[in-house]
C-alpha positions in Angstrom: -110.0 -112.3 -19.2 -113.0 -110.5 -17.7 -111.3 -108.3 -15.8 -109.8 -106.6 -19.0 -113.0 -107.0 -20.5 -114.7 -104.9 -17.8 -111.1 -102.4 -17.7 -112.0 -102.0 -21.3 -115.2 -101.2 -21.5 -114.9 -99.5 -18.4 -112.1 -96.6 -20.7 -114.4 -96.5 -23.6 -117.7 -95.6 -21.0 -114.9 -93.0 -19.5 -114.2 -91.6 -23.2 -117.5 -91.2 -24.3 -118.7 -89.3 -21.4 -115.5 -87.2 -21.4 -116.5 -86.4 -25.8 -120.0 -85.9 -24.7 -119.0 -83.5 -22.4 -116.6 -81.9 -24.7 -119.3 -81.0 -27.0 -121.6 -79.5 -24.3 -118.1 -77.1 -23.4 -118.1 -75.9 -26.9 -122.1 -75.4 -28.1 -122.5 -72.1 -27.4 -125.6 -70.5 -26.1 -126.3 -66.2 -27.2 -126.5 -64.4 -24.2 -127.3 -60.7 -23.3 -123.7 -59.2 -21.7 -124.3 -55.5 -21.3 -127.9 -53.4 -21.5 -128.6 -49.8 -20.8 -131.6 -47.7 -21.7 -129.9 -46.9 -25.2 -127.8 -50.1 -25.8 -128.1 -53.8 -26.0 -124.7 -55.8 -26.4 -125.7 -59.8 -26.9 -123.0 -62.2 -27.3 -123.6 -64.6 -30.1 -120.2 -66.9 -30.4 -117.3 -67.1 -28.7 -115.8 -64.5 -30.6 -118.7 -62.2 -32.0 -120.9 -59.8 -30.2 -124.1 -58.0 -31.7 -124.9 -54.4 -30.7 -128.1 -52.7 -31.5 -129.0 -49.1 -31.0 -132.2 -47.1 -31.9 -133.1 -44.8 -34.6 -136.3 -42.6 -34.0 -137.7 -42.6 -37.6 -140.9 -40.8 -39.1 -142.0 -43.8 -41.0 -140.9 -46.7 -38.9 -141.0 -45.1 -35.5 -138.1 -46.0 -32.7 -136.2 -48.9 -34.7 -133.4 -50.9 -33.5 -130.5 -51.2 -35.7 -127.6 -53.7 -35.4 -123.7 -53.8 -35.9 -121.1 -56.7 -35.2 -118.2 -56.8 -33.3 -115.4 -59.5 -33.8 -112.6 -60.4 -31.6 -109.7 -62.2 -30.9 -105.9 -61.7 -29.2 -107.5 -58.3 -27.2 -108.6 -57.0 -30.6 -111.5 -55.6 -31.9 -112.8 -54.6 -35.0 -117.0 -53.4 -35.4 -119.0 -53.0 -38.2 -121.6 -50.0 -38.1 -121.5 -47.3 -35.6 -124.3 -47.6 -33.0 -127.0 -44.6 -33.7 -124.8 -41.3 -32.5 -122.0 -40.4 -30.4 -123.5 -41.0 -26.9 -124.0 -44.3 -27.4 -120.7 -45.2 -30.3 -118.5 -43.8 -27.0 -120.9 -46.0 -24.5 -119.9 -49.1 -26.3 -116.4 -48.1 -27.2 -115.9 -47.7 -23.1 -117.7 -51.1 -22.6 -115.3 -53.4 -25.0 -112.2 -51.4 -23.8 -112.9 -51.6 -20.2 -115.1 -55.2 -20.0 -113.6 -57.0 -22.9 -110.0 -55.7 -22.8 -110.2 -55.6 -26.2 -108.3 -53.1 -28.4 -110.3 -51.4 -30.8 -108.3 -51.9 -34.4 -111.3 -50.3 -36.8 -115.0 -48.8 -37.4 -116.1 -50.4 -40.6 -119.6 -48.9 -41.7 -121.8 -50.9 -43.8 -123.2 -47.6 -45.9 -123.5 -43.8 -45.4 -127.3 -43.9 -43.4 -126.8 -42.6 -40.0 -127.8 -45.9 -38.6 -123.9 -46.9 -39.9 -122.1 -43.6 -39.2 -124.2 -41.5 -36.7 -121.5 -42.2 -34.2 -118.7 -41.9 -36.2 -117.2 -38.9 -33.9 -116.9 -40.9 -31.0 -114.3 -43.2 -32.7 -112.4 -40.7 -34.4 -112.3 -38.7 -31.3 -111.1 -42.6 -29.4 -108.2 -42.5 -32.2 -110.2 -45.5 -34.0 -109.7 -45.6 -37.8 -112.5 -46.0 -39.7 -112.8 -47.3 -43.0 -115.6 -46.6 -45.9 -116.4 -48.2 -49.6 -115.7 -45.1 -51.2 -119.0 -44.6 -52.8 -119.5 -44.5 -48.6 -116.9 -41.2 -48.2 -118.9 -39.7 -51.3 -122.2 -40.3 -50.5 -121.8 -39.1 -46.8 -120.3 -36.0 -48.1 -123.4 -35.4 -50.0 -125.2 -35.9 -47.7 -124.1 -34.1 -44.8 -123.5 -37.4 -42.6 -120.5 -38.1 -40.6 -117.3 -38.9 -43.0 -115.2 -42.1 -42.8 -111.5 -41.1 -42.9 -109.9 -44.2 -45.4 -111.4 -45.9 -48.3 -111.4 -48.8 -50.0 -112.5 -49.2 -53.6 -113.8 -53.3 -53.7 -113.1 -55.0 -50.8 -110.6 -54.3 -47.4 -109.1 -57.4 -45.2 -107.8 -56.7 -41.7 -106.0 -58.4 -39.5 -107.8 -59.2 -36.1 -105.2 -61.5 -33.9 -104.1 -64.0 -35.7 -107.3 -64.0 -37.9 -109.0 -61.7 -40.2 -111.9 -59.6 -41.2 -113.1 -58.7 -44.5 -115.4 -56.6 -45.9 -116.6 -56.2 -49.5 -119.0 -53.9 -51.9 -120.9 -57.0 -54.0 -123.6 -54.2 -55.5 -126.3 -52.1 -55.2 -129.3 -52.5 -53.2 -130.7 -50.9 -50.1 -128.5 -48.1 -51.2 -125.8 -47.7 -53.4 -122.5 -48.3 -51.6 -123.3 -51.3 -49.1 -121.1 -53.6 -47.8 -120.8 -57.3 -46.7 -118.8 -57.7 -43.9 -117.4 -61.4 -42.9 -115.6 -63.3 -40.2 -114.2 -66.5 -41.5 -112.7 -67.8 -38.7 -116.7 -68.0 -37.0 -118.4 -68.3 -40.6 -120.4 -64.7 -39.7 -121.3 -62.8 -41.8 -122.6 -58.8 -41.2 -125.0 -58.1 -43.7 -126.4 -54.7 -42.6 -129.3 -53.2 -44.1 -129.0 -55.3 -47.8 -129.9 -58.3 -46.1 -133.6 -58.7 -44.5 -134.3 -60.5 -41.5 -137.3 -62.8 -42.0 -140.5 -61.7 -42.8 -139.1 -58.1 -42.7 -141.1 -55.7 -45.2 -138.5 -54.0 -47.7 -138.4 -50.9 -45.6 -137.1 -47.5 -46.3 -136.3 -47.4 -50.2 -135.2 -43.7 -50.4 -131.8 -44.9 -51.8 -132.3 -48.1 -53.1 -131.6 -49.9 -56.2 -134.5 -52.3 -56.2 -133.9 -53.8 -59.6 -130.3 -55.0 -58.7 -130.9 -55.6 -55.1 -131.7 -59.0 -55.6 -128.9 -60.1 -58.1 -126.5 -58.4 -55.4 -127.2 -60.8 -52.4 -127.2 -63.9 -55.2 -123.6 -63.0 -55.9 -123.0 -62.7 -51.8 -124.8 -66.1 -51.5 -122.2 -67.5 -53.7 -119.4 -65.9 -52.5 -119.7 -67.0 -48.7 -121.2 -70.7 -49.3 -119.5 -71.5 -45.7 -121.9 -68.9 -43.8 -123.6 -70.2 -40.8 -125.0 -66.9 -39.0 -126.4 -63.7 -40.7 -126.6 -60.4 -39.0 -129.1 -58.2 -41.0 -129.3 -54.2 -40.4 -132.1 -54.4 -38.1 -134.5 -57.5 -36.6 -133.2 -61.3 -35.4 -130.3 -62.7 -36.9 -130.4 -66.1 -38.4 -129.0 -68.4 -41.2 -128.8 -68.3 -44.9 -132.4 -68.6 -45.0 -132.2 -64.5 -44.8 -130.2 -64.5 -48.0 -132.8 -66.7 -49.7 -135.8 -64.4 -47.9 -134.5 -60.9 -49.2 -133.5 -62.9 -53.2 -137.5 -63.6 -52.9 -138.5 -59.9 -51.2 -136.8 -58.3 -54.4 -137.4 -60.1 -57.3 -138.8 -59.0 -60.1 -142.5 -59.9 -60.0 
């Protein structure tokens, strides 16, 4: 009786170190995969990658400014250009060539060159990009590198055998950006709507700072689910940043 005693407690020791270790396998810790003088790419899932490029700026001086990239099956879809076309192709070589990843979209967040100063290097790469249209208006206005397809409210791809979305919610840090979100990984790319934390409410030349806050309430409702944040430019976090940049815009 004691030797199946001991065999049985002996299995259930054996099972709990093999779960413990299970769990160790799949926490997953962000890492830094490729850096140049002009590009950071740091791996934050399994599936998700954050770029960040820099932007010399009169008011703000040399500031970094993020984008996503999503995977899965060899796919690839990125939200934001990096800064301009030396470093949009220096990436595009990088997930071709490292990740073996076909690229399947460009998806910029709003019409500031942080979003679509590269925007050459993809179409030249044969890369469809794809806009809000208040995106394809505004950057003709403007002068700023045009995405080629629109969407009027919100666009779904298909990455693999998952999906991307990415939707207009409102006005705020100007007046066509975007949400993008990866629901198979809970991430969401919020550009430069969403504030990382403690972030000052930065350049306001096109802003609507009346609606800005109502904007990221409705995004807040829409993706209860979210569990990591990707603003414009600073850290990424949690939906703490959603809650910071409600509170950064409210009416006082």
């Amino acid at each position: 009786m004691k030797t199946i005693t001991d065999s049985l407690l002996l299995i259930v020791i054996s099972l709990t170190i093999i779960n413990c270790s299970s769990q160790k396998q799949i926490e997953f810790k962000p890492k830094e995969v490729y850096k140049s003088n002009d590009l950071i790419v740091t791996q934050i899932t399994e599936n998700s990658l954050v770029h960040t490029s820099f932007l010399q700026t009169n008011d703000f001086g040399n500031v970094p400014c993020n984008g996503l990239i999503v995977t899965n099956s060899n796919e690839a879809i990125i939200f934001d250009t990096p800064t301009n076309d030396k470093n949009s192709e220096e990436l595009i070589n990088w997930i071709q060539e490292t990740l073996k990843c076909k690229i399947n979209a460009i998806i910029p967040g709003h019409f500031h060159e942080d979003c679509v100063g590269g925007l050459k290097a993809f179409h030249k790469n044969d890369i469809p990009s794809y806009a809000n249209f208040k995106t394809i208006e505004l950057a003709k206005e403007n002068n700023a590198n045009v995405p080629k397809n629109g969407f009027k409210d919100s666009l779904t791809l298909k990455l693999g055998d998952e999906s991307v979305t990415a939707k207009f919610f409102g006005e705020g840090h100007t007046r066509d950006n975007i949400v993008g979100y990866f629901p198979s990984e809970n991430i969401m790319f919020g550009g430069c709507l969403i504030k990382e934390i403690n972030a000052s409410k930065g350049y306001l030349g096109d802003a609507n700072v009346e609606d800005w806050s109502t904007t990221v309430e409705k995004v807040k409702k829409e993706y209860p689910d979210v569990k990591i944040i990707i603003p414009g430019h600073g850290e990424y976090g949690d939906k703490k940043l959603l809650d910071y940049t409600i509170n950064l815009f409210k009416a006082q």
